[in-house]
Backbone bond lengths (Angstrom), bond angles and torsions (degrees), N, CA, C in turn:
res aa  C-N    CA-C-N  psi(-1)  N-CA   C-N-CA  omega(-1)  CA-C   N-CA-C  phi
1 X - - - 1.449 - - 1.526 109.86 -
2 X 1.808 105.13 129.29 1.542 95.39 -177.73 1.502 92.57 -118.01
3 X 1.825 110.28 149.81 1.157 96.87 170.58 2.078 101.42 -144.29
4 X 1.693 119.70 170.23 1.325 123.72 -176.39 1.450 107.45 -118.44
5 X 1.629 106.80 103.69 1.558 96.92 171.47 1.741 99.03 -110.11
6 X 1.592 99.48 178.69 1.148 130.21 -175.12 1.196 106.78 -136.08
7 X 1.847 128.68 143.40 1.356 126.46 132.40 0.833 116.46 -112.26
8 X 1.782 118.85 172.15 1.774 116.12 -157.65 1.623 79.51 -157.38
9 X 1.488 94.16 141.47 1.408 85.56 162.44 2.172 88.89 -126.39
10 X 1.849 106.08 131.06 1.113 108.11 -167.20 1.677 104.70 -69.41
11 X 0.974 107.38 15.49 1.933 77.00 -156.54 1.720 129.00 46.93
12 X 1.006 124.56 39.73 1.441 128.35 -170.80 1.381 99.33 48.88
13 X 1.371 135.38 44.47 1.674 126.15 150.67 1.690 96.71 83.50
14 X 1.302 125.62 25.41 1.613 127.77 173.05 1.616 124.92 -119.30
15 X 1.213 110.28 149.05 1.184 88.29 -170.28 1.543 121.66 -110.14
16 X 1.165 156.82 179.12 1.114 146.03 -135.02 1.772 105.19 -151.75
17 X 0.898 127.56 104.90 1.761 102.80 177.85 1.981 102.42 -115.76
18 X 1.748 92.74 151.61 1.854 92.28 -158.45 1.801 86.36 -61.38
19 X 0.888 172.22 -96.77 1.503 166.57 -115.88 1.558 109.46 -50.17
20 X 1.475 113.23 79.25 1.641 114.31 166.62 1.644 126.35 -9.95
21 X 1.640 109.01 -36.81 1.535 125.43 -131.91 1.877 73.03 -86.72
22 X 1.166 102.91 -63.60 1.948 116.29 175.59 1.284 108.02 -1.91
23 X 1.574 111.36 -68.65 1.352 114.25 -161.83 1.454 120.81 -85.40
24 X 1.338 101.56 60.89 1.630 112.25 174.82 1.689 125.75 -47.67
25 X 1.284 102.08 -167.84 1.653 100.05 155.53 1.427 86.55 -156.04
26 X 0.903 94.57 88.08 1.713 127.39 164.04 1.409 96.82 -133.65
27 X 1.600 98.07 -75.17 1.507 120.51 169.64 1.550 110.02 -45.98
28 X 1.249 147.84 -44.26 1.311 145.84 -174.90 1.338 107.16 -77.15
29 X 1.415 120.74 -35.92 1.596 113.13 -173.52 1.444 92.80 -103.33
30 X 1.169 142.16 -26.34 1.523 125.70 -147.38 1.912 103.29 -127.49
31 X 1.120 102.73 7.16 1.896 119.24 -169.50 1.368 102.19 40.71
32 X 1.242 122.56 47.63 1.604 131.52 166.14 1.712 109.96 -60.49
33 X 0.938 142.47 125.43 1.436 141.23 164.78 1.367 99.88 -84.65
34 X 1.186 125.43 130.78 1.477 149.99 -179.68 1.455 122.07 -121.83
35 X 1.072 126.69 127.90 1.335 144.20 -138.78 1.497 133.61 -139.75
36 X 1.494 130.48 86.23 1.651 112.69 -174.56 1.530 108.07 -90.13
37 X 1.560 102.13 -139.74 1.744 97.80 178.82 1.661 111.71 -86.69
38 X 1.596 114.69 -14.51 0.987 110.24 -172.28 1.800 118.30 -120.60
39 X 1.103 112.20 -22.09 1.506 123.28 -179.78 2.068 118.71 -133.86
40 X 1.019 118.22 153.91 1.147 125.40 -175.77 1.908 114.53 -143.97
41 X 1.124 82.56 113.87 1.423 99.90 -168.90 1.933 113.34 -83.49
42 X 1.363 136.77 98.07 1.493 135.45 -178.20 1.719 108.64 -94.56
43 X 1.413 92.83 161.56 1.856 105.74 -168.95 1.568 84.66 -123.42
44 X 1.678 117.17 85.91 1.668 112.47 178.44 1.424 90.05 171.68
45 X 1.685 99.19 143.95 1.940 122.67 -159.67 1.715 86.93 -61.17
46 X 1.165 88.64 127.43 1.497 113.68 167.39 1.576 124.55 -91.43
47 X 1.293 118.11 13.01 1.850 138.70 -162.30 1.285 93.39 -61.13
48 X 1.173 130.73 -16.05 1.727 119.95 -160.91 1.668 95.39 -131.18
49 X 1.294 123.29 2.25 1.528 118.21 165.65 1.229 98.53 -94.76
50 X 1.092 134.22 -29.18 1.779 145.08 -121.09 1.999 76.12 -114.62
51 X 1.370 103.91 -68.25 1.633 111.34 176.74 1.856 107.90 -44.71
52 X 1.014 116.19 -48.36 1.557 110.92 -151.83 1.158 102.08 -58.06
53 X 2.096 112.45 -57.85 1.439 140.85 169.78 1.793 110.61 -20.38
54 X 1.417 101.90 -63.24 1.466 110.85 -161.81 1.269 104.24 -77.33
55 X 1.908 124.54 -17.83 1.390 110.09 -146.29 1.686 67.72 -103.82
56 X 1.527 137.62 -24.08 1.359 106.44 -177.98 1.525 135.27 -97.75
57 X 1.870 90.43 7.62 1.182 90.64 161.16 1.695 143.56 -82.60
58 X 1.361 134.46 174.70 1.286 124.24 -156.73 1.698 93.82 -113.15
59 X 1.605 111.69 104.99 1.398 116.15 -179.98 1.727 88.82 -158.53
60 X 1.956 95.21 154.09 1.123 93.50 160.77 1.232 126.95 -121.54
61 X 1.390 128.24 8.68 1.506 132.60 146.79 1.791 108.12 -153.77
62 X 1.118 97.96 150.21 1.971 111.43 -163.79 1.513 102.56 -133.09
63 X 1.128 94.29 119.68 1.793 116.53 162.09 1.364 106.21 -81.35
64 X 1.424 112.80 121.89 1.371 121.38 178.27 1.365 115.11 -116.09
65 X 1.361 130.09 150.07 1.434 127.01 169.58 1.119 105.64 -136.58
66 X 2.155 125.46 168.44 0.885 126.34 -178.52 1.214 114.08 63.67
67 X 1.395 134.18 22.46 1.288 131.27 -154.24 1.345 101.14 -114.08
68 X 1.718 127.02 110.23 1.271 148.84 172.92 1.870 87.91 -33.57
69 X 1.724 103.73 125.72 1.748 111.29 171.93 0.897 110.36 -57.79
70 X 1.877 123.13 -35.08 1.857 97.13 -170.42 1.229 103.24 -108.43
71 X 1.231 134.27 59.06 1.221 145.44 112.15 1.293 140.01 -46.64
72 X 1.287 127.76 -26.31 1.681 131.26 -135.39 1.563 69.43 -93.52
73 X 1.322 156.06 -61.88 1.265 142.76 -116.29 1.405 87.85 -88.22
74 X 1.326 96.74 -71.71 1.782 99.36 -179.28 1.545 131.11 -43.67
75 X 1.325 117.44 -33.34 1.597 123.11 168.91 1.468 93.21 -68.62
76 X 1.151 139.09 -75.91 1.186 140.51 -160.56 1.709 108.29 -37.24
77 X 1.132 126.69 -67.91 1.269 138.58 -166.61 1.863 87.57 -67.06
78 X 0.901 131.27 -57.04 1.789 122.35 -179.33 1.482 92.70 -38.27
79 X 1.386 124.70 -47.63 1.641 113.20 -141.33 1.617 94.99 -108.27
80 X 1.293 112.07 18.64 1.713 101.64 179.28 1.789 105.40 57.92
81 X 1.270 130.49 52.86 1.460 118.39 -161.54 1.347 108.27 -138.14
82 X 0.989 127.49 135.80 1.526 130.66 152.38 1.582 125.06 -77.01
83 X 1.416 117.01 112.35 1.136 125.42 -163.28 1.562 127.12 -110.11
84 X 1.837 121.45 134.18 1.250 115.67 165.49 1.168 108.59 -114.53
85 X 1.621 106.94 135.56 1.814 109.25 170.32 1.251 116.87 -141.09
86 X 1.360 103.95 128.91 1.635 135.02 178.09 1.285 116.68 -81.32
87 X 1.486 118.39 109.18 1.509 109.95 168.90 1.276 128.92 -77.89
88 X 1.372 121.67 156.48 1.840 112.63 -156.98 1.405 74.74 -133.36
89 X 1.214 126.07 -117.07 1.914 136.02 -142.76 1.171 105.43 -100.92
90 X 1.452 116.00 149.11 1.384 131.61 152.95 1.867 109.85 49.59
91 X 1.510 96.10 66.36 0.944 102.89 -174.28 2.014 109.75 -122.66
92 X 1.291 94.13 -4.30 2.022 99.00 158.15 1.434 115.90 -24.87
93 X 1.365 100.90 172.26 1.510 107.34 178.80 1.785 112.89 -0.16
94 X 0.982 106.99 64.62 1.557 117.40 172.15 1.311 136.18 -38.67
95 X 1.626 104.09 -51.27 1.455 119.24 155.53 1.421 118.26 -53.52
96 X 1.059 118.94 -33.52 1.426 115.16 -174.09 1.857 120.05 -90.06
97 X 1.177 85.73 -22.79 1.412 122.31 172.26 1.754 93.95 -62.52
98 X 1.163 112.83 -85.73 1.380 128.82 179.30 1.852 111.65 -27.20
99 X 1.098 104.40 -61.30 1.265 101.74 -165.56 1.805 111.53 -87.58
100 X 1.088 94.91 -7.65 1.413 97.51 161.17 1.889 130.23 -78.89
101 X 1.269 91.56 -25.15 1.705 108.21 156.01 1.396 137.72 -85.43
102 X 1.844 104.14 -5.07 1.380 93.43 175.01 1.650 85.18 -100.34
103 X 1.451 127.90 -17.87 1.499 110.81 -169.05 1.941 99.98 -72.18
104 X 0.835 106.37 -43.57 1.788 110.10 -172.53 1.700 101.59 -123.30
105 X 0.976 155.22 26.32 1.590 153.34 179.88 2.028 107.52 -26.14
106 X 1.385 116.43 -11.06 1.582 108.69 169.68 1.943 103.33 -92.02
107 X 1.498 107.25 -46.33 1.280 109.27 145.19 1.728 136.39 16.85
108 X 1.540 79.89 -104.92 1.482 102.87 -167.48 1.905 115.16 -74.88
109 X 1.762 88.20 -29.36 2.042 101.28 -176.97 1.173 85.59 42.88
110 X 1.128 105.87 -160.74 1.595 149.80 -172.70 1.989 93.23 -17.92
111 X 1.379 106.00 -51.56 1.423 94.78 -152.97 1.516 116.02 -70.66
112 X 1.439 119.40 28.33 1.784 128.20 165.62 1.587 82.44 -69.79
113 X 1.559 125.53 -72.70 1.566 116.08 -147.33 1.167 93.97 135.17
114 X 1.295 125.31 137.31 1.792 136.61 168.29 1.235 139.59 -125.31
115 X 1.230 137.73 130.31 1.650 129.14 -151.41 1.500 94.42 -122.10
116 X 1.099 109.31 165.47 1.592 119.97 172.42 1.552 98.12 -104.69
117 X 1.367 128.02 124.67 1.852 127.17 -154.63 1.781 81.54 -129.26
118 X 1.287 104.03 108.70 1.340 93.36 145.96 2.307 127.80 -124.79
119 X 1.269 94.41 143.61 1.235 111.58 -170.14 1.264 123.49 -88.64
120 X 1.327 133.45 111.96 1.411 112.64 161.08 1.406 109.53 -127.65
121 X 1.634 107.69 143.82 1.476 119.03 -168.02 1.314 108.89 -86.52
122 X 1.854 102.21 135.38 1.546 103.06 156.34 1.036 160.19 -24.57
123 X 1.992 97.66 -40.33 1.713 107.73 149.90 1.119 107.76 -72.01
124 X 1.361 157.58 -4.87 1.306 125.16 168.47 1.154 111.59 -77.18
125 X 1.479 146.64 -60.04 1.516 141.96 158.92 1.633 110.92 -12.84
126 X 1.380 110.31 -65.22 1.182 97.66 179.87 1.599 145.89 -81.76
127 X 1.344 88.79 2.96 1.349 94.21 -179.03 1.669 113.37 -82.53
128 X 1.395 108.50 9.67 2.064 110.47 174.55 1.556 86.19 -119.39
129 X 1.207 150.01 29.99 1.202 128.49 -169.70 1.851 84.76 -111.93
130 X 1.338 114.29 165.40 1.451 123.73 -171.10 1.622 100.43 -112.61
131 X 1.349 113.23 114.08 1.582 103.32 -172.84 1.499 142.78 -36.16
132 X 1.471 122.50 -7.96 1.178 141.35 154.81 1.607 116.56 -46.15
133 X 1.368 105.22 -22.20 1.776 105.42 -156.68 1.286 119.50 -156.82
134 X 1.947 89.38 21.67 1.513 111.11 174.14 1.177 94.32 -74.58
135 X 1.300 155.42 -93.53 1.224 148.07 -121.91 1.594 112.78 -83.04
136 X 1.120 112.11 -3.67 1.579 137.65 153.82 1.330 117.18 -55.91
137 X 1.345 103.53 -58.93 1.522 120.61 -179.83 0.763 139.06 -115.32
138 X 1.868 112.83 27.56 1.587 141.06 146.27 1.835 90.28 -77.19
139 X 1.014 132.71 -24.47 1.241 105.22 -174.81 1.421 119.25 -128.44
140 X 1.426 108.06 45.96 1.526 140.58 144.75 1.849 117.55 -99.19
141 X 1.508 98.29 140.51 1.405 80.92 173.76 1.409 141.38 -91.12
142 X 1.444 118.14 163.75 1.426 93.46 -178.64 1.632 131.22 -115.14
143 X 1.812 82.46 68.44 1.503 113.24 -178.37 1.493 106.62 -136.11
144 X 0.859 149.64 91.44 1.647 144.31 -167.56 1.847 96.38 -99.95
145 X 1.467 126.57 3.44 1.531 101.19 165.07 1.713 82.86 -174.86
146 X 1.203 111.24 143.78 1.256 136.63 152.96 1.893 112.40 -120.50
147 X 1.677 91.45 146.15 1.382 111.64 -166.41 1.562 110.88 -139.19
148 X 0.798 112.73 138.56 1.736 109.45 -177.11 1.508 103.27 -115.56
149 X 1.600 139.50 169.53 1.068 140.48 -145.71 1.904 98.85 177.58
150 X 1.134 107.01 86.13 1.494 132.15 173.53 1.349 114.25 -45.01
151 X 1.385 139.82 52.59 1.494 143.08 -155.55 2.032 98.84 -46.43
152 X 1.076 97.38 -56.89 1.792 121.73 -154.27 1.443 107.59 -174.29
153 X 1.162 126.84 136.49 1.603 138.68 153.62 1.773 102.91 -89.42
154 X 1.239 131.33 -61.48 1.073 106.28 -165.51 1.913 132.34 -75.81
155 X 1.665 106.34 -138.93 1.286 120.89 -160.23 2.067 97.18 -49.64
156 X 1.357 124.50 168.09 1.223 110.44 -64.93 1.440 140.40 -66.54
157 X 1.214 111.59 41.48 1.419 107.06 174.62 1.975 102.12 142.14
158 X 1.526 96.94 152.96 1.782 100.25 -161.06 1.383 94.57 -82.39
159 X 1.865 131.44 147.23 1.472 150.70 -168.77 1.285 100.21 -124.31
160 X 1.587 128.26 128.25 1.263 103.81 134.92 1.527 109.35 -159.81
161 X 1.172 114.40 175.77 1.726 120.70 -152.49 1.804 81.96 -117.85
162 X 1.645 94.21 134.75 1.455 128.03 172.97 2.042 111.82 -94.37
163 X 1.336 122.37 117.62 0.814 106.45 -166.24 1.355 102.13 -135.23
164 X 1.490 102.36 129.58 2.093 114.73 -155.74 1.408 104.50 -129.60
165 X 1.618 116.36 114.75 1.567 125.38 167.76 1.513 86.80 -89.99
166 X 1.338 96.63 131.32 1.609 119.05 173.82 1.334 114.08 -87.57
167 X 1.180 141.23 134.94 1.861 136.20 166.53 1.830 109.83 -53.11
168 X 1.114 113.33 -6.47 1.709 123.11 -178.57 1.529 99.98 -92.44
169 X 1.350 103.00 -11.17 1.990 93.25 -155.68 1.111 133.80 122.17
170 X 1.217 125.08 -78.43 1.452 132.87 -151.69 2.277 96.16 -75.91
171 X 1.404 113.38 143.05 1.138 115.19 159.18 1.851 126.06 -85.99
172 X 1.346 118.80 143.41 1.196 115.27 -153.08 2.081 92.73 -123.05
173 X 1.366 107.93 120.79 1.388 85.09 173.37 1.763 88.59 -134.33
174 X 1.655 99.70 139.91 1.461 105.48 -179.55 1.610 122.20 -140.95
175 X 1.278 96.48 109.10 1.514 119.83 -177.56 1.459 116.29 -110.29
176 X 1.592 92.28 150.58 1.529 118.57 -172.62 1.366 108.67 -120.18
177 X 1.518 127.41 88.47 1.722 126.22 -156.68 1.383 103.69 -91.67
178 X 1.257 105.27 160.68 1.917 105.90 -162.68 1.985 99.28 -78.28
179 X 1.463 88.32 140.76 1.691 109.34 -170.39 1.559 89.32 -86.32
180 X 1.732 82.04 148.70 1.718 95.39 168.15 1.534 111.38 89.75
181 X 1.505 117.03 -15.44 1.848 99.13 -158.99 1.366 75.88 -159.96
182 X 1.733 112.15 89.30 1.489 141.32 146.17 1.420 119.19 -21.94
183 X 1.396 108.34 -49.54 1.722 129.20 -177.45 1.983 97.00 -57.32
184 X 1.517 82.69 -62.53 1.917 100.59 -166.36 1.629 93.90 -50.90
185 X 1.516 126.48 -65.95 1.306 131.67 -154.22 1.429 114.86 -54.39
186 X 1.763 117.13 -31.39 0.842 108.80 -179.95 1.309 114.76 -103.97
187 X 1.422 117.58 10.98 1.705 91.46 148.89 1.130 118.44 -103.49
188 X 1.529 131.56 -6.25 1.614 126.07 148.56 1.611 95.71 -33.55
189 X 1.223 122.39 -82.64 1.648 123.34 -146.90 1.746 100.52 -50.14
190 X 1.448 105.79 -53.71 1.418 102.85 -172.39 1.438 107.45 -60.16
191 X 1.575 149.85 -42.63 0.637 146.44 -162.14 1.725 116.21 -88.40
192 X 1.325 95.70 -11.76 2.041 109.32 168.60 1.446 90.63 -77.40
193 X 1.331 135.26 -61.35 1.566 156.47 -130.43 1.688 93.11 -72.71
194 X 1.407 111.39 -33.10 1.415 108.46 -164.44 1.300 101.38 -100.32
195 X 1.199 136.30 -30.45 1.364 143.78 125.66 1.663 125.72 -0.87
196 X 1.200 102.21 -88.28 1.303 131.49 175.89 1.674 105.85 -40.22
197 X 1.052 110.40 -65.13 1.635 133.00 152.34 1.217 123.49 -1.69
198 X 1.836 98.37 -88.38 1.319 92.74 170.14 1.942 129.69 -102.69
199 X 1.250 77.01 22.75 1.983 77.28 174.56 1.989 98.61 -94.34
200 X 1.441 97.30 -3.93 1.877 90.98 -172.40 1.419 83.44 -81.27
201 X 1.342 119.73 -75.42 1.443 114.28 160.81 1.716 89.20 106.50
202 X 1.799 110.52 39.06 1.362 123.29 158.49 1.332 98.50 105.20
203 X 1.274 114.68 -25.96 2.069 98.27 -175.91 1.534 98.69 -74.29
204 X 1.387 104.84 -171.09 1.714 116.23 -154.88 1.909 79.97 -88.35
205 X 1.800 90.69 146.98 1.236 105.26 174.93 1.852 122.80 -144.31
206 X 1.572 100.28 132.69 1.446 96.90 -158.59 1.525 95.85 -113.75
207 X 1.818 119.51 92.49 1.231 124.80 172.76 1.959 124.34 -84.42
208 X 1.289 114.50 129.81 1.748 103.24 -150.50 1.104 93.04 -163.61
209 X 1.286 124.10 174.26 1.003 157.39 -154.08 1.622 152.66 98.15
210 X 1.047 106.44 -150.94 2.628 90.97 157.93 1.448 94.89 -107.64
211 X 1.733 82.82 108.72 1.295 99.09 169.50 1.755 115.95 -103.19
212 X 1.359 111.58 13.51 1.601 108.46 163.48 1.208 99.96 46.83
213 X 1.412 139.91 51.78 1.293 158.79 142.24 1.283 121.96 -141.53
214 X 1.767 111.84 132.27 1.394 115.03 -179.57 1.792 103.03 -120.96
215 X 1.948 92.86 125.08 1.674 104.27 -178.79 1.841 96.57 -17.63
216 X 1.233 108.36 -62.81 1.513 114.89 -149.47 1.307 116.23 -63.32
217 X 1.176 132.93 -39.78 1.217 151.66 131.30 1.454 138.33 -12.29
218 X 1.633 95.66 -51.30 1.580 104.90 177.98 1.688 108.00 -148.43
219 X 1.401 103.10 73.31 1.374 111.25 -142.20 2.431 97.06 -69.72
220 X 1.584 76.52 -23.62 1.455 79.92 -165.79 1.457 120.45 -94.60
221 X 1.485 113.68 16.30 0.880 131.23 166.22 2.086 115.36 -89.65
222 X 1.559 110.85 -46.72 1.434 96.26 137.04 1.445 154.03 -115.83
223 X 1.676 91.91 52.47 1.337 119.60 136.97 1.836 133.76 -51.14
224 X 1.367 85.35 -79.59 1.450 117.64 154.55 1.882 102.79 -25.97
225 X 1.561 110.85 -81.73 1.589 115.41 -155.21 1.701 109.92 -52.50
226 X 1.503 94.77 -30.77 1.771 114.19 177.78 1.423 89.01 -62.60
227 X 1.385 121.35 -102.34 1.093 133.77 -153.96 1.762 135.07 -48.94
228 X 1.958 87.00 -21.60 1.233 94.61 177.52 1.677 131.96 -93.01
229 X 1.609 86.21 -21.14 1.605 121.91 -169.61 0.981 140.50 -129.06
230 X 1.702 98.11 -0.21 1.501 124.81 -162.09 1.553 135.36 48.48
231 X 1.587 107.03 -5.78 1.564 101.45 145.65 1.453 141.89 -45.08
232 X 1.573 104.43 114.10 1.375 93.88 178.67 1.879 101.34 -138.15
233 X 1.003 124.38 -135.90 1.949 130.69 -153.08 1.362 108.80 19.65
234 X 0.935 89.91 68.82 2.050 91.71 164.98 1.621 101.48 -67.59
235 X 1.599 111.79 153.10 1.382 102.91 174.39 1.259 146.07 -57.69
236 X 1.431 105.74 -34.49 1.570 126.00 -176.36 1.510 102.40 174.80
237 X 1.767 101.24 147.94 1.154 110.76 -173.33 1.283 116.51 -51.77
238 X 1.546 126.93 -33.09 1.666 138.81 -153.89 1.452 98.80 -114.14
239 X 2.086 128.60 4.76 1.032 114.91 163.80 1.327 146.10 -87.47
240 X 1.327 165.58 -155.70 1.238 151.95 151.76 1.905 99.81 -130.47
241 X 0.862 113.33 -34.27 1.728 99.64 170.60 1.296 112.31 -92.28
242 X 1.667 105.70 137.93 1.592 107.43 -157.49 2.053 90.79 -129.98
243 X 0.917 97.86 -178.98 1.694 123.12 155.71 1.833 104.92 -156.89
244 X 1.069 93.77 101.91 1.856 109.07 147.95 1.306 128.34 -107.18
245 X 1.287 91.68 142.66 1.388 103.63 -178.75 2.056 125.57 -129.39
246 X 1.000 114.99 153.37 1.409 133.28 166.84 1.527 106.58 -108.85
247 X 1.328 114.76 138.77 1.237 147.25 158.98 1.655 102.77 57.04
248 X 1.012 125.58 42.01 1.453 139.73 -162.66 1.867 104.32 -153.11
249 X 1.244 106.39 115.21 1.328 114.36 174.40 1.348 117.03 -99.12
250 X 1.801 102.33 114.46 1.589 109.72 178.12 1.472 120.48 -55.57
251 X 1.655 133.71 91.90 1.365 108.95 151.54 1.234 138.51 -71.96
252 X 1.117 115.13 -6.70 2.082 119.87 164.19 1.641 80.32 -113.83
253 X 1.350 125.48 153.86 1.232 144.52 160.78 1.467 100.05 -86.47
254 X 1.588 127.29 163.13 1.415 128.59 170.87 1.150 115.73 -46.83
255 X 1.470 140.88 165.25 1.670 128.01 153.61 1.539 86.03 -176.67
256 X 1.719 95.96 157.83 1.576 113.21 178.01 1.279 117.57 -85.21
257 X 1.364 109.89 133.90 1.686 103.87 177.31 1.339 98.95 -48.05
258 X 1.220 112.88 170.36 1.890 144.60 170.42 2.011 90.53 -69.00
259 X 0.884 149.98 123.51 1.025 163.41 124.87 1.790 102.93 10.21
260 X 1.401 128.11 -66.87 1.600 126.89 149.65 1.291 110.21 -20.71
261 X 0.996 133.69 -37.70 1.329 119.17 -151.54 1.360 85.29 -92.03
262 X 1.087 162.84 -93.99 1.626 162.32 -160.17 1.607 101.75 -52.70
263 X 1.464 120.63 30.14 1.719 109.12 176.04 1.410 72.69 -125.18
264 X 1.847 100.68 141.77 1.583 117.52 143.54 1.511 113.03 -108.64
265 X 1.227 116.94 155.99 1.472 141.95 -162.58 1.731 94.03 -78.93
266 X 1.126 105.48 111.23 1.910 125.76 171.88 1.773 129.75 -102.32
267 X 1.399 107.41 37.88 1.234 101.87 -171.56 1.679 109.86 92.55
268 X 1.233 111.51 35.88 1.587 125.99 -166.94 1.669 115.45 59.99
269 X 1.439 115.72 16.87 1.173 95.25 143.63 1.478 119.57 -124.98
270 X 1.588 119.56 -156.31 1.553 99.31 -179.78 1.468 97.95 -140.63
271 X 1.338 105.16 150.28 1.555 139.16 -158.99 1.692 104.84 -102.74
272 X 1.158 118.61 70.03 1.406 129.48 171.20 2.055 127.46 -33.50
273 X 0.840 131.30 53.19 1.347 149.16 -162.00 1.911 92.74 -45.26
274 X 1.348 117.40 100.44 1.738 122.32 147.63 1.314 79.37 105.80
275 X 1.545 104.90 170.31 1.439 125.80 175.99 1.646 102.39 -112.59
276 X 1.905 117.97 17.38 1.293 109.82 -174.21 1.336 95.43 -120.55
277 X 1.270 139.30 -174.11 1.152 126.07 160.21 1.881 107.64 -120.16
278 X 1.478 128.30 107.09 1.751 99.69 170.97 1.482 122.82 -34.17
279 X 1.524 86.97 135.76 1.191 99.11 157.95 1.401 122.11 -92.41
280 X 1.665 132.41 156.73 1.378 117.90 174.86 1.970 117.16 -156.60
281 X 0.780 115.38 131.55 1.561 136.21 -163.60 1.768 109.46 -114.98
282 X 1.224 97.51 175.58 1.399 98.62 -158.29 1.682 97.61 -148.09
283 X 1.493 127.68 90.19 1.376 125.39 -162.88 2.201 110.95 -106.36
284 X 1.346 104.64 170.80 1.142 104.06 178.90 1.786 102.53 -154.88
285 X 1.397 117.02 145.57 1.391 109.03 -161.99 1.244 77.75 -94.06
286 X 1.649 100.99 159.87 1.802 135.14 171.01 1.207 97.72 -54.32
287 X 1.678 139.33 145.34 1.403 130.76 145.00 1.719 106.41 -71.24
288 X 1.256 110.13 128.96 1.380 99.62 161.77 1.647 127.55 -57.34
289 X 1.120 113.74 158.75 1.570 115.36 161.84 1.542 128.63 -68.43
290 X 1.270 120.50 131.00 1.423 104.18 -159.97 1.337 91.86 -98.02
């Protein structure tokens, strides 16, 4: 079985363009769209740029972070997907929360509330099913267990890892580790990792997301995930969003899209979607030994 994931971390559904000058507060207080020769930066819900991107890209399940909560319905249905989502921070009065981000979304940032969304597509379920019992098992899902994973409630801010047995197989665990505090992040990861671990409970497992750790940085932290858990292909030494895996052999290794690839076309210029870029890999489970 081969399969293409992605993680993304959304930026709360905003988009980011590389020109500092862009992100005014003109534009933040006044929803000014701002503009150079090559990119144009808008203060307005992006749910249907954010949808088009993901639903035309070629993956078969995506770890998402930062991902505005009332989203999950709408991404999901763009991407043909069956979806689990974990709420992480600042997710109170929600409604109010909510509608305060589609009126100003540069605004509010962070303070809508953020879930960890993970997706897996319909074609992936069906693509191991034997045509006798496809249309059987288009209408099963292709989530057979969701698990939640309590990182921390308090200071700075609540963590926790979403954890998805797929009807294809592979286990999916996707965390968003606290930014800024190296110490903190890595015992989120280690403490998802051991998690993740034993709720797979030996089948192949694809642990990922922004993990606010770079190999190079905190080298002995995936030390540890290798040695302890058998996670290993982190993306790059200087990255912080990873996909590791157990019992799953990488044939594409992780890597960041090209920066193009997350711009849509705005009137000839282009509209840069997140301040992260997905990452995306290309895996295949071990045959066992008979």
């Amino acid at each position: 079985m081969e399969f293409t994931a992605i993680t993304w971390n959304l930026f709360h559904g905003r988009d980011f363009p590389p020109d500092p000058a862009l992100l005014s507060w003109r534009s933040r207080l006044l929803r000014r769209s701002e503009r150079n020769a090559t990119h144009v930066q808008v203060n307005r819900d992006l749910l249907s740029e954010f949808s088009r991107l993901l639903a035309e890209a070629a993956w078969d399940v995506a770890l998402l972070q930062e991902c505005p909560p009332r989203w999950r319905d709408p991404l999901a249905r763009a991407c043909d997907a069956d979806s689990h989502r974990v709420l992480t921070s600042r997710n109170s009065l929600a409604p109010l929360r909510a509608l305060a981000a589609r009126l100003n979304p540069d605004l509010i940032a962070s303070g809508e509330g953020g879930s960890n969304l993970t997706l897996v597509r319909n074609s992936f379920r069906c693509a191991f099913c034997v045509p006798e019992t496809h249309k059987a098992h288009r209408r099963q899902s292709g989530i057979v267990e969701r698990r939640e994973l309590r990182i921390h409630k308090g200071r700075p801010e609540r963590r926790a890892m979403a954890f998805t047995r797929t009807s294809a197989g592979p286990c999916i665990a996707n965390l968003h580790a606290t930014n800024d505090r190296p110490a903190m992040a890595a015992a989120d990861v280690l403490r998802a990792a051991e998690a993740a671990a034993q709720w797979a409970n030996g089948d192949p497992l694809l642990f990922g997301g922004d993990l606010n750790l770079r190999p190079a940085e905190s080298p002995a932290v995936f030390a540890e995930l290798r040695d302890r858990f058998g996670l290993a292909t982190p993306t790059g030494p200087d990255q912080i969003d990873h996909l590791l895996v157990r019992g799953l052999q990488a044939l594409d290794p992780p890597r960041p899209w090209p920066a193009e690839r997350r711009e849509l076309d705005r009137d000839g210029r282009a509209l840069r979607l997140s301040d992260h870029a997905p990452i995306e890999a290309r895996f295949a489970t071990i045959p066992t030994a008979q």
